[in-house]
Backbone as a chain_set.jsonl record, in Angstrom:
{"seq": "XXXXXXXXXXXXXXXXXXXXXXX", "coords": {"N": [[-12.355, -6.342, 3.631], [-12.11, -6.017, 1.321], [-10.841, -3.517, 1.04], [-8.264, -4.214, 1.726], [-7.32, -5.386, -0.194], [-6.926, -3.385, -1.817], [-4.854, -2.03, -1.118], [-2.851, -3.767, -1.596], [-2.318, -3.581, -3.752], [-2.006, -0.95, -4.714], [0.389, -1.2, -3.27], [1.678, -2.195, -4.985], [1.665, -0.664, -7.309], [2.884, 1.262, -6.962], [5.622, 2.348, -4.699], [5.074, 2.138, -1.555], [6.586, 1.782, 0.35], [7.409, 3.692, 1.69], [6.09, 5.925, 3.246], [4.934, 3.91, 4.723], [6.867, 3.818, 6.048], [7.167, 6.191, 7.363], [4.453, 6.438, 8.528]], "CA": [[-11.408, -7.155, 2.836], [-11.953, -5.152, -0.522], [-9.53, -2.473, 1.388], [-6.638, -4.862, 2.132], [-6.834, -5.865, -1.692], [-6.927, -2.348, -2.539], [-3.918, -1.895, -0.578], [-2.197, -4.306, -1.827], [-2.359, -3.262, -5.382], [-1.746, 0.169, -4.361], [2.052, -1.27, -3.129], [2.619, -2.759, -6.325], [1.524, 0.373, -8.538], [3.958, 2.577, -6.6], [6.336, 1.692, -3.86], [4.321, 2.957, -0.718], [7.017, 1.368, 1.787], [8.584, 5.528, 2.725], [4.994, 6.1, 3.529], [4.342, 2.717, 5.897], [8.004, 4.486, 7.346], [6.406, 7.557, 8.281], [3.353, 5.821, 10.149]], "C": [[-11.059, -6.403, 1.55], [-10.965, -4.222, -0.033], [-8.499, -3.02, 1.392], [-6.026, -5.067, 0.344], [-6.763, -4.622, -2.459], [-5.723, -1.707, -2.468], [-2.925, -2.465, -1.36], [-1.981, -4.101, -3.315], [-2.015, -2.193, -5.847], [-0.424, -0.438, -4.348], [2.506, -1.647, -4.114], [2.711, -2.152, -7.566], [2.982, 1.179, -8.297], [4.312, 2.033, -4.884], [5.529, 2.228, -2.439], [5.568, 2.668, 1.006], [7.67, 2.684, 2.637], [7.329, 5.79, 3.412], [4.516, 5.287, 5.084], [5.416, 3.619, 6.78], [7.511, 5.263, 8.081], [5.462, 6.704, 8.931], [4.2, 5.26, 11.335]], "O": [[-9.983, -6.27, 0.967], [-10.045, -4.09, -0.84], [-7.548, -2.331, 1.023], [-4.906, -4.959, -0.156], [-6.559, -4.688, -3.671], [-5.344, -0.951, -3.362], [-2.086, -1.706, -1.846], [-1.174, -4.868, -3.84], [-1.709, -2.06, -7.032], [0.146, -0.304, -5.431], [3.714, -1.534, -4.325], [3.333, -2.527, -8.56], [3.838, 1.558, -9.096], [3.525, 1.506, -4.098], [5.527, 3.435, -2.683], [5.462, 3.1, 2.154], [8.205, 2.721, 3.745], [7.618, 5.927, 4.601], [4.006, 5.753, 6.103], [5.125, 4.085, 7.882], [7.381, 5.146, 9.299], [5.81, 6.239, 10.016], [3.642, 4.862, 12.357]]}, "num_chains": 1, "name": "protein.A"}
């Protein structure tokens, strides 16, 4: 769980959605 919220805090520092594109 601590990863998803780490995640999620991560997308809101810096846009990560070109990143999710590539996967």
């Amino acid at each position: 769980m601590l990863c998803y919220v780490m995640l999620i805090i991560t997308w809101r520092q810096q846009p990560i959605m070109n990143e999710m594109e590539r996967l």
